[in-house]
N, C-alpha and C positions, 0 to 999 in steps of 0.2 A: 199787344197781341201775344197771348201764350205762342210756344212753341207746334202744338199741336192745330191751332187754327192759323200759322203760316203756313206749316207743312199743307194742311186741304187747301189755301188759297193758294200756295204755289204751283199741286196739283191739277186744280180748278184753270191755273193759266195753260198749261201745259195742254191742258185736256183740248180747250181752246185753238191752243198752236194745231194740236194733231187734227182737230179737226177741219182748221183750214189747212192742212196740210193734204187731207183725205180728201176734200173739196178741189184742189186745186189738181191733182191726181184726176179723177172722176172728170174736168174738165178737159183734159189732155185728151183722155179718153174718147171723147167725144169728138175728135178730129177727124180729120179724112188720114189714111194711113202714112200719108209720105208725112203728116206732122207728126203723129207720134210713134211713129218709128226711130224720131229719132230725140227723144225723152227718155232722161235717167232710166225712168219706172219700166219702159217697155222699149230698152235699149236690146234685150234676151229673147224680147217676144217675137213671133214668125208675122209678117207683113200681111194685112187681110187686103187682097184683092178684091175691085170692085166686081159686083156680082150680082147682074141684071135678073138674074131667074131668082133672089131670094125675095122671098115677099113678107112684110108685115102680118101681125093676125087678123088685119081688118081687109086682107087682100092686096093692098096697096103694093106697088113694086117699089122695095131699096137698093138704091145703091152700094150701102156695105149693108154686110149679114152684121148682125151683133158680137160684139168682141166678148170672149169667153173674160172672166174675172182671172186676173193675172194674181199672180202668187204675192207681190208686193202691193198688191190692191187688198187681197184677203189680210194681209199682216197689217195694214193700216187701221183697215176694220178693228182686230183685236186689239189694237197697240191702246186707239181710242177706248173703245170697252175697258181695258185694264186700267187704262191709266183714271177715267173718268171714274170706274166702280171705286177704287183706292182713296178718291175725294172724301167719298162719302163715308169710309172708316175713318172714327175717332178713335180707335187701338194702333199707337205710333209702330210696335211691333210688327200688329198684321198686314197695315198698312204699308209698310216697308215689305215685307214680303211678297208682297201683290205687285209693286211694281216691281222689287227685282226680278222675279220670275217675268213681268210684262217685258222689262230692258233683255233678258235673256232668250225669251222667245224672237222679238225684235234684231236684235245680235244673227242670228239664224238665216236672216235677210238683208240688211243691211247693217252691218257690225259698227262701222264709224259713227252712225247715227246712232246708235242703242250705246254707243261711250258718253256721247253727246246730253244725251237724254238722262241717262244716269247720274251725270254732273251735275246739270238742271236741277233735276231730284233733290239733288246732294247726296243719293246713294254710297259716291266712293267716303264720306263723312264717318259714315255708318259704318261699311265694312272694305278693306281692299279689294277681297274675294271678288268683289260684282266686277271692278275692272279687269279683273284677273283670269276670269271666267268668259268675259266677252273675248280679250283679247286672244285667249283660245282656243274659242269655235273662232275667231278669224282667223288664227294661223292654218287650223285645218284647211281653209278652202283658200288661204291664201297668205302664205309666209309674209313676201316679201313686202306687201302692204301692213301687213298687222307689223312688222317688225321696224317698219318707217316708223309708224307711228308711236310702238313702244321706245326708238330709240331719239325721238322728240321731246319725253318726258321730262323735267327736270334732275339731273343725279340724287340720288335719296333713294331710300327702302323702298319705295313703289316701284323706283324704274326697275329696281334690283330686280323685286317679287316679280314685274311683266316678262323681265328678263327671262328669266324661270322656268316660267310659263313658256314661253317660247323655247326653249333648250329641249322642254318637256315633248312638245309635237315634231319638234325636228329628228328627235332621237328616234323613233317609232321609225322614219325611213330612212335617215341617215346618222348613223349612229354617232361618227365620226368627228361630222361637222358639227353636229351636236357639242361634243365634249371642246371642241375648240372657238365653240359660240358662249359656254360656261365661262371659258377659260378670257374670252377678249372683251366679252360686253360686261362680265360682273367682276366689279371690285372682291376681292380679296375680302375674307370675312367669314362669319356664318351662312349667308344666301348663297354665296356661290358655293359653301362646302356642302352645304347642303343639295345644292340645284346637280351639283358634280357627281353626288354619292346616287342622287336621283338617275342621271344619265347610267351612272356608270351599271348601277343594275338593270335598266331597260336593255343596255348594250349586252352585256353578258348574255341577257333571256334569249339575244339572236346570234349571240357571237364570243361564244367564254373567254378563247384566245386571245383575240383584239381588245376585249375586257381588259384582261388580265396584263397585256403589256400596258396599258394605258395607268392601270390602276398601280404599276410599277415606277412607271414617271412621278407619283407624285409625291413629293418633299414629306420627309419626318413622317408625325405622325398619323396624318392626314393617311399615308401608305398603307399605314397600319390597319388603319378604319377601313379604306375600300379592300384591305386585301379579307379581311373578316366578314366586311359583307359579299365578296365572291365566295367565302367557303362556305359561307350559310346556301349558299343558292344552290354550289353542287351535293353536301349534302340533302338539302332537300330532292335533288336531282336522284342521289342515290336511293334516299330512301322510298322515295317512290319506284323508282324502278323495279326494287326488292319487292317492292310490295304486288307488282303485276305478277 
């Protein structure tokens, strides 16, 4: 079997899983409330009390009114859709496009499954980026889970790159612990001088000073580099200023 008709039969499984996965979801659903109140999917959802006065359209009286479509119920919908339409492309390119966008929309609601799913895929094969990009839209909505996970990884250039990635959305609020999350999760190297030079201009855009001492700590020539890329920042600072 080509390459190109395992990729669709592996999809074609996939498609499968999510749909009994959408099925088994849609059955929860169907519970009286104290059950699925207390299910993954509608662990966030508000409890529908029973309610004597709602009636069906044929008159009938119900005991629950009907549950509005939950946000992880609509994501299951599309997950299936993308993943199912990607089957049917024989263009390996676009086909891979269609699901990483599917895993990344996916990611948006349940982040550990959309790593999950992307593996399946064999998406991380193809590119780092897709792990990379899930792992941070989960740190936004949740550091210390996405960061369990990325520091589960095997040591190697992916854990590195997740590393990164997470230096990246910590710095945005804490600038700090940022630079000492560069400093203890990644090896010594390009990724961390890199992940480093990344923080250390986020840090400056909120705090030049505390920039600046940091970017003083750091050994040889490495010092040299962040202290060039601080002066790049404040003349740009300047020249725009000028320019108001």
């Amino acid at each position: 079997m080509n390459t190109s008709l395992l990729r669709i039969a592996t999809g074609v499984g996939v498609a499968l899983l999510l749909t009994w996965k959408y099925s088994s979801h849609q059955s929860i659903a169907s519970q009286p409330p104290n059950v699925f109140r207390h299910s993954l999917v509608d662990a966030a959802a508000p409890a529908v009390r029973p309610n004597s006065a709602a009636s069906s359209g044929d008159g009938e009286r119900r005991l629950f009114p009907p549950r509005p479509s939950s946000t992880t119920d609509e994501g299951l919908r599309q997950l299936e859709r993308d993943v199912s339409r990607a089957a049917q492309i024989a263009n390996a390119a676009e086909r891979e496009n269609v699901l990483v966008a599917a895993c990344l929309r996916w990611a948006e609601i349940d982040p550990a499954d959309a790593l999950r799913i992307a593996r399946i895929l064999g998406l991380d094969q193809v590119s780092n980026a897709v792990c990379e990009d899930i792992v941070q839209k989960w740190a936004v909505r949740d550091f210390s889970s996405a960061a369990v996970w990325a520091n589960n990884e095997p040591p190697g250039e992916q854990r590195d790159h997740l590393m990164a990635r997470l230096a990246y959305v910590r710095v945005q609020t804490q600038p700090a612990l940022a630079a000492k999350f560069v400093v203890e999760q990644i090896p010594a190297g390009a990724i961390q001088t890199e992940a480093g030079i990344s923080v250390l201009h986020q840090w400056a855009l909120r705090d030049f000073d505390a920039a600046m001492a940091w970017a003083n700590s750091f050994p040889g020539e490495l010092q040299d580099r962040g202290r060039e890329e601080l002066a790049g920042i404040a003349r740009f600072r300047l020249a725009h200023s000028d320019a108001r």
